[in-house]
N, C-alpha and C positions, 0 to 999 in steps of 0.2 A: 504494500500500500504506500501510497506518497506521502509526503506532507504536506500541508496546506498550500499553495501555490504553487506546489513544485510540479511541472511539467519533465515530461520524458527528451532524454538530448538524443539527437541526431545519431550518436553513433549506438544507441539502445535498438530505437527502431530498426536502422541497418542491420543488428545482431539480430535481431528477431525476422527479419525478412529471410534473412539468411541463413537462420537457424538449422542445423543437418536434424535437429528432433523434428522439429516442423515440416521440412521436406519427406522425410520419413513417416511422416503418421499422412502426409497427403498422397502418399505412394500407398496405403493399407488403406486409405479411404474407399467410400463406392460413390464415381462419380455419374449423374442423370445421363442418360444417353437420351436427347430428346428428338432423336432422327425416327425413332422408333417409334413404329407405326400403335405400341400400344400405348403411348402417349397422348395420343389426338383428344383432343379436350371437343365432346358434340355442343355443337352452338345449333340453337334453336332462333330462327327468327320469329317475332311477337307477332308478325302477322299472320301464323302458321299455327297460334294458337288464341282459342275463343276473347273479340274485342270484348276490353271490359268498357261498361257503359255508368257504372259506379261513381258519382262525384262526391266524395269526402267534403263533408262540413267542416270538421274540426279534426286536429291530430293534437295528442297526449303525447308528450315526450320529457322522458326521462334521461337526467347525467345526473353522477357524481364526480366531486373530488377530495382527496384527503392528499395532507398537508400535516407531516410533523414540524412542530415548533419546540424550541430547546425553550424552558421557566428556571425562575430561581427556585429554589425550593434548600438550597445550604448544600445540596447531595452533588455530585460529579455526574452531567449528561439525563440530568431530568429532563421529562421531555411531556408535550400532550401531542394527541391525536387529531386536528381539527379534520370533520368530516361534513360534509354538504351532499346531502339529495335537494335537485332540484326536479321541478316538474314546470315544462309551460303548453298552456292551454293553446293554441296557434287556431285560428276563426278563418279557415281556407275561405269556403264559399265568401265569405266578406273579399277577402284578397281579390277572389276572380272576379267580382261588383268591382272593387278598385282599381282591378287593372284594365276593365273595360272602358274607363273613364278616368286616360291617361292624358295630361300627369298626375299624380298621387299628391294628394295632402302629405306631407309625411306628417303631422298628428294623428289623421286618422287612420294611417298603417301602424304607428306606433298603437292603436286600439284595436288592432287587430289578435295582440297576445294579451296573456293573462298568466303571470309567474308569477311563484312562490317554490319555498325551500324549506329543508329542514337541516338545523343546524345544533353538530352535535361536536363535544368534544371530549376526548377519552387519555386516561391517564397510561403513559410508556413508560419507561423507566426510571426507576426513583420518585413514583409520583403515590403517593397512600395519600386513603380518604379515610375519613372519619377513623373508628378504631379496627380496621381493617390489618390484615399479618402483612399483606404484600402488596407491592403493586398489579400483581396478579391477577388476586383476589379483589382489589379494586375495579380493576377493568369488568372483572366480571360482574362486579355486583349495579357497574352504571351500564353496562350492557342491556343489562334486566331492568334497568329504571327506566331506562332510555324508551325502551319498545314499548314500556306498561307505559307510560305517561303519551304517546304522541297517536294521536286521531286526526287522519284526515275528514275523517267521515264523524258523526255523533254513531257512537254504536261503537261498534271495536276497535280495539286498538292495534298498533302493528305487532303486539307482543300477543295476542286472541289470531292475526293472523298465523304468526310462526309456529304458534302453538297447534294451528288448525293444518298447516304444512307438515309439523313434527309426525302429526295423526301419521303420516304416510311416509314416513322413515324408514326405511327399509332392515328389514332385522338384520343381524349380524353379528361379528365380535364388537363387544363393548369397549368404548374407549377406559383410560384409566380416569380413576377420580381424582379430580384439579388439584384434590390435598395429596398425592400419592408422591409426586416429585418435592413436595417442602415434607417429607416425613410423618404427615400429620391424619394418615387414612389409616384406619386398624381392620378394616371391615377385610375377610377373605378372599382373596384373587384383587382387592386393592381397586374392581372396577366399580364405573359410573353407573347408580341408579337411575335410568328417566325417568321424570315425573312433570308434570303440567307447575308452574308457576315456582314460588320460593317454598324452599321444605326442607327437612333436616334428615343430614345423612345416617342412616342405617347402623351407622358402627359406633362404640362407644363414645368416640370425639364429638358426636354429633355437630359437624359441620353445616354450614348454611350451602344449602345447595341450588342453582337456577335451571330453568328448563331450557335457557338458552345457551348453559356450558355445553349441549348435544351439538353446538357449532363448532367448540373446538378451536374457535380462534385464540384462546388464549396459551393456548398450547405454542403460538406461534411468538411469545413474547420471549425478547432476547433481557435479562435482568439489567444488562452491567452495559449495553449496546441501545443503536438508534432500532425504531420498530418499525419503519414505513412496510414492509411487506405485511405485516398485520393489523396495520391501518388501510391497506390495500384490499385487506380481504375481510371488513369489515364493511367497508366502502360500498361494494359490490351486494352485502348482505342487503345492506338497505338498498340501494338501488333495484333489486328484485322485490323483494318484501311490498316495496312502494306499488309496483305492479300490481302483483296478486291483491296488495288489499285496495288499491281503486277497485280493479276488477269485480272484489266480492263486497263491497261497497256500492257498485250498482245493484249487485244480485238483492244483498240486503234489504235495499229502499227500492224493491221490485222496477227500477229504472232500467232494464235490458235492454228494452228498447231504443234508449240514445246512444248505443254502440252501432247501429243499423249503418249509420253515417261517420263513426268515429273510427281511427286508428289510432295506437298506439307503440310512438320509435323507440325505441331503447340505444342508447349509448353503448355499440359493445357488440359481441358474437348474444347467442340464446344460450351461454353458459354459465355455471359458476366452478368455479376452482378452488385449489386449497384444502385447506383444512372442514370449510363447509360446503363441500363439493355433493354432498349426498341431497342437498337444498334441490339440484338439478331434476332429481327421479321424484323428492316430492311438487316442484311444480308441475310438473310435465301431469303428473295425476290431478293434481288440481287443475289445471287447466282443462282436460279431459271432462270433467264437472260441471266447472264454468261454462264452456264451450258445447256442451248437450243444452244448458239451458237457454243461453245464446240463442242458437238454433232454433228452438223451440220459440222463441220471442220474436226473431227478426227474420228466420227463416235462411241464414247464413252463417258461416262459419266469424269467429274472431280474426281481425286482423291485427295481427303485429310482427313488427318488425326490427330485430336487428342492426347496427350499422357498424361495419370495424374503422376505425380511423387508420390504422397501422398493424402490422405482423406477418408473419407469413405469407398469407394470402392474399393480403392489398401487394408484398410485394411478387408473388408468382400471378396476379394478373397485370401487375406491370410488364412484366416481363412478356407473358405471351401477346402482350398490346403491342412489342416492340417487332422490326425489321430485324436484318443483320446489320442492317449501318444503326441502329436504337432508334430510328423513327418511329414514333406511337401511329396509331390508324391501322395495323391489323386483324384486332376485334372490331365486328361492323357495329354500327350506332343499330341503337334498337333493338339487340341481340341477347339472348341470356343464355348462360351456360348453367346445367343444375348437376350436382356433382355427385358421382359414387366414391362409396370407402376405395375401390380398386383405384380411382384416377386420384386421389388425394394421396394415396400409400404409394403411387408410385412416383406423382408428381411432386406434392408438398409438403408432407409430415412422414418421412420414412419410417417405417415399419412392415415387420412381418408377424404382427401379431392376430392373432383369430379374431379378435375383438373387434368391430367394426370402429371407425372413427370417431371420437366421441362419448363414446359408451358410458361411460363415467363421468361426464363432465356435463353435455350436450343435453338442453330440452328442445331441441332444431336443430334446421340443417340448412348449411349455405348455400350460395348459389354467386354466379358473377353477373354483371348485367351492363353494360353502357347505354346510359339513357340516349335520349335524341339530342340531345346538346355534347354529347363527347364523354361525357363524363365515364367513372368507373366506378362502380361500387361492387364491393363485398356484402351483403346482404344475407340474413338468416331468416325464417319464417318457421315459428314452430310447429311442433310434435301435436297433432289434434285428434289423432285417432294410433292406436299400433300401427296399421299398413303403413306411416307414414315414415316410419322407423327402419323400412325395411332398406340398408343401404347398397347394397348389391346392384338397386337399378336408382333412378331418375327421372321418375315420370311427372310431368306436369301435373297429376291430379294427387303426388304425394306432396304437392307446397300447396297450402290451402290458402287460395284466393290469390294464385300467383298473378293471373292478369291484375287484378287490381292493386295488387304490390307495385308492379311495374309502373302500372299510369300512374299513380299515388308520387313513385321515387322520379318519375319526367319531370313532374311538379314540381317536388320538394325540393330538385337537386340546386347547389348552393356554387358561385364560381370563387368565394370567398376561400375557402379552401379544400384542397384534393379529399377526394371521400368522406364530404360533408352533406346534411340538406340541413335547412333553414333553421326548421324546429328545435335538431341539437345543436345547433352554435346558440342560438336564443337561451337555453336549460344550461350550455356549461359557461356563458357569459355570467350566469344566475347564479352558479353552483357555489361561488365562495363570498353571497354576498346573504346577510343571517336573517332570514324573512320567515316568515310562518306560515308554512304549508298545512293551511286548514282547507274546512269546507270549499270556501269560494272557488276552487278550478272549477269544482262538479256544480256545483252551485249557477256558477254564470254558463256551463253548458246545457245545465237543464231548462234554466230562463230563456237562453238562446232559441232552442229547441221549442219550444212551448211555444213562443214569440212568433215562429213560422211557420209555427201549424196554424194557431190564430190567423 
């Protein structure tokens, strides 16, 4: 590791270019043969699949960010967690009235959105609350405050949603209990009791135990070290969390039917990772739920949608954009490519594992697409039925609601920056700024809604 300013000299680099270890492990590498005909990525043109005729009202989009900051606190590398969910309301049909009748106000495109956040902050290293043993134990115990205290909606809280996700946790080996690494667990085999809400552990210590330690994020806390990978994966809890509980927030206040005209973009692939990676299998069942009653209401599947800004696959559709001299233009505009586990294992996440792509991580699945302006997105649509799971093929009718994905992403696409649309630069503009993510999103979309039926 460096020291603080200190940059690598000229002759480091050189030795590391030049390194016989380096050349030696790229000689034992396996490098893409992309001559090979089992390569060929099928692009689909949009007009070879049913026009969609769908005009979105309004689009839900969700970002987060977290941000470690170093505090005093007397101790060496105290630190807190600052975390932001945003959420912005985006009023499309308004936009396409405004853009008919150009030029635009710009106050009345600035009332076109409707943001708010929620804004948390979590104790890292050398940070104890109240009469708590650790910083740990800390975190874990504002984890659990955090989610019981915050409603979007009157009615449940995000911690009634996690606990309603936990229901569908999939069985298995037990993690260990939080007290097992500071000594302080006597109970046999030292694993974790689940249980709904705060309760006391089983073994003589009786320890204070939450239903939100089944996330497991604190597991990821380093004592004596900075924690941004565990404020990462915190991050990401709520970011989802925030989904499912709008979602079942409409179910709730029997509103299904303003999803008819609404989508919903998520900042990110349709995954979670880490240590609360199993959150994945419980939404994917929740949503299955959701998504029958949906149907039942509006007569149509959910839409939501995905967006990667950056990783692997924003950069392997760069790549096949590109000539042999790197001119971009040979993915055609209006085209979308939908992907099998075979073409990702052998194009962009090597593996030979049985497990299809995802398996663990994944509640959807990607696809590539250049809108009609040039653009390139990476794009995910979830998991709404098992057939859609199956990754072996790539059928159009396993992305539910792909043509309106696509006219949806023509719309929303942003020239502001590469693998952007409008809605999430608006949400992560929001994302570090500390506002109360209450009622009023759904609030002013139901007024909205009501308004144009009137």
């Amino acid at each position: 590791m460096p020291y603080e300013g200190e940059f690598a000299h000229y002759r480091s680099i050189r030795r590391l270019v030049e390194s016989q270890r380096i050349k030696d492990l790229m000689k034992r590498a396996r490098i893409q043969n992309y001559s090979s005909d089992e390569t060929i990525l099928p692009i689909i043109k949009t007009s070879e699949i049913p026009v969609s005729e769908w005009e979105p009202k309004f689009v839900i989009a969700i970002d987060g960010s977290s941000q470690r900051t170093p505090v005093e606190t007397g101790y060496p590398g105290a630190e807190v967690g600052y975390i932001t969910t945003a959420a912005v309301l985006m009023k499309i049909a308004k936009i396409r009235e405004l853009d008919s009748h150009r030029p635009v106000n710009p106050k009345l495109y600035r009332e076109t959105e409707d943001v708010g956040s929620i804004d948390t902050a979590f104790p890292g290293c050398n940070i104890v609350i109240d009469k708590e043993k650790s910083a740990k134990c800390s975190l874990r115990k504002m984890l659990f405050e955090y989610l019981n205290d915050i409603r979007v909606l009157e009615g449940e809280s995000l911690l009634g949603t996690y606990e309603a996700l936990l229901a569908h946790k999939p069985k298995g080996t037990d993690p260990d209990c939080p007290y097992f690494q500071e000594g302080d667990c006597q109970l046999a085999g030292n694993k974790y009791h689940r249980d709904n809400g705060k309760y006391t552990c089983q073994c003589p210590s009786a320890n204070t135990l939450y239903s939100t330690d089944a996330l497991r994020v604190h597991e990821r806390m380093i004592p004596d070290s900075a924690n941004g990978e565990m404020f990462g994966e915190i991050r990401q809890v709520f970011e989802h969390l925030v989904v499912i509980h709008i979602l079942r927030g409409f179910k709730q206040q029997n509103a299904l039917d303003l999803l008819k005209n609404t989508a919903i973009v998520i900042d990110g692939s349709l995954a979670v990772f880490g240590s609360p990676a199993w959150l994945h299998s419980a939404i994917r069942e929740e949503l299955y739920l959701i998504n029958d009653a949906v149907k039942s209401a509006t007569g149509q599947d959910l839409l939501i949608i995905g967006i990667e800004k950056s990783g692997t696959f924003v950069d392997h559709f760069e790549r096949i954009d590109q000539n042999k001299h790197g001119e971009h233009g040979e993915f055609p505009r209006q085209n979308v490519s939908l992907l099998t586990d075979e073409y990702i294992k052998k194009n962009i996440i090597f593996s030979d594992s049985l497990k299809a792509y995802g398996t663990d991580t994944h509640f959807g699945r990607k696809l590539f697409y250049k809108t009609a302006a040039g653009a390139r997105l990476v794009a995910s649509l979830p998991f709404l039925e098992d057939s859609h799971r199956d990754m072996t093929k790539a059928d159009p009718d396993q992305y539910p609601r792909l043509t309106d994905a696509l006219s949806l992403l023509d719309q929303l696409v942003s020239s502001r920056y590469p693998n952007s649309l409008m809605p999430l630069i608006s949400a992560h503009a929001e994302a570090a700024i500390p506002m109360n993510l209450g009622a009023r999103v759904l609030e002013e979309l139901a007024r909205e809604i009501r308004e144009e039926q009137n």
